[in-house]
C-alpha positions as CSV (number, residue, x, y, z in Angstrom):
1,X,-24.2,-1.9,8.8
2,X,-20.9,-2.3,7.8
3,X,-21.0,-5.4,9.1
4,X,-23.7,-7.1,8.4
5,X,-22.0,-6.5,4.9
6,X,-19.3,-8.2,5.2
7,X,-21.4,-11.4,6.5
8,X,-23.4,-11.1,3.0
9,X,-20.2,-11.3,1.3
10,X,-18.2,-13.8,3.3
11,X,-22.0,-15.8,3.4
12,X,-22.0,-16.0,-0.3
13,X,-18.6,-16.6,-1.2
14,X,-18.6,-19.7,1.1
15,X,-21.8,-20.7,-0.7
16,X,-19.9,-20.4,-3.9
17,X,-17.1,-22.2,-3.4
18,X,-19.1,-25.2,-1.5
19,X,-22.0,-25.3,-3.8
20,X,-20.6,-25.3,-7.2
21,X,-22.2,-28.4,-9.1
22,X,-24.6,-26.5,-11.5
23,X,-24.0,-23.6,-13.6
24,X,-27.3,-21.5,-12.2
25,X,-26.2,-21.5,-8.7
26,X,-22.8,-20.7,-9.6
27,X,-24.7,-17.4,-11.2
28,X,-26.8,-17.2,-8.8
29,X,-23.9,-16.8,-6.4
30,X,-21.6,-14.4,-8.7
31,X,-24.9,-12.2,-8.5
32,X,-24.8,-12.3,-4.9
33,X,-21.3,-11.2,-4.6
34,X,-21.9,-8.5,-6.7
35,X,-24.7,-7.2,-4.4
36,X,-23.3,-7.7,-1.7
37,X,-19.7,-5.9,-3.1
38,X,-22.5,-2.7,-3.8
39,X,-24.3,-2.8,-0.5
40,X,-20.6,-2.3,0.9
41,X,-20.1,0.9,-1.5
42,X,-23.2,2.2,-0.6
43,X,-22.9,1.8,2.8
44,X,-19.1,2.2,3.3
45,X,-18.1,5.3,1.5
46,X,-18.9,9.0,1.9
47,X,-17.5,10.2,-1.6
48,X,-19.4,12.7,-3.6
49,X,-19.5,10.5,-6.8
50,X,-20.5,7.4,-4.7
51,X,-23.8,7.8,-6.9
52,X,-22.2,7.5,-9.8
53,X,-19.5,4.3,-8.8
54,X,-22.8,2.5,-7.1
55,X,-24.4,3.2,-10.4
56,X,-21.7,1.6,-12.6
57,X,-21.7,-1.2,-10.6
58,X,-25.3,-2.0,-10.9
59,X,-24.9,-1.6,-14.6
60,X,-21.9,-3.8,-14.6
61,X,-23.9,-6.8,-12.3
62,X,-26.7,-6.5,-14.6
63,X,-24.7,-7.2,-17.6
64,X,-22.6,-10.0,-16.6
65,X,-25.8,-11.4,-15.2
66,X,-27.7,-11.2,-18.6
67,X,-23.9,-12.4,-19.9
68,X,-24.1,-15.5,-17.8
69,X,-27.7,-16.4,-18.3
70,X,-27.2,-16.3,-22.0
71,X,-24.1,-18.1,-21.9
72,X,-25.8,-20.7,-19.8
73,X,-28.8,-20.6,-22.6
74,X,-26.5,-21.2,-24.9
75,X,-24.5,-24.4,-23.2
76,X,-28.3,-26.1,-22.8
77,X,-29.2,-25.6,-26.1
78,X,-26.2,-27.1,-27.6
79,X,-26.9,-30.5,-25.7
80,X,-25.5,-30.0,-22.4
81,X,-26.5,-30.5,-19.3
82,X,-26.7,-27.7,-16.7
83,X,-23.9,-29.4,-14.2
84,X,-20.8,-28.8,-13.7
85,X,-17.9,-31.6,-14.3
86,X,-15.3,-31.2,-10.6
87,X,-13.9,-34.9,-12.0
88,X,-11.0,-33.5,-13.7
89,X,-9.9,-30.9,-11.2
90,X,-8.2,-32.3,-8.1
């Protein structure tokens, strides 16, 4: 199980870094990792406050998701678009 963990993880972070041309994927991905970094505690550890660390990092996924949809509501309303600009990097 471990592993099919890791292929989560390793799956999405190549989908990040290949597929980065509008702000919702990008999200969508960050979300993924997050998941996927959770599945692995789950799954991975045999501590006695494993509840409680799988717990906090549900909480802390939810809220940057609800941070990053609201930061991309903001950016749309303003007049943007929803892409992302890889012109000036490289």
């Amino acid at each position: 199980m471990l592993g099919f963990c890791l292929v989560v993880f390793v799956v999405v972070l190549v989908g990040l870094l290949s597929n980065s041309a509008h702000y919702l994927g990008f999200l969508i991905c960050l979300e993924g990792l997050m998941l996927s970094s959770l599945m692995f505690v789950l799954v991975g550890t045999d501590f006695v406050f494993d509840f409680y660390m799988s717990l906090s990092l549900l909480v802390l996924a939810a809220c940057s998701a609800s941070l990053g949809l609201a930061l991309l509501v903001c950016l749309l309303r303003s007049g943007g678009t929803g892409g992302v600009s890889l012109g000036d990097v490289g």
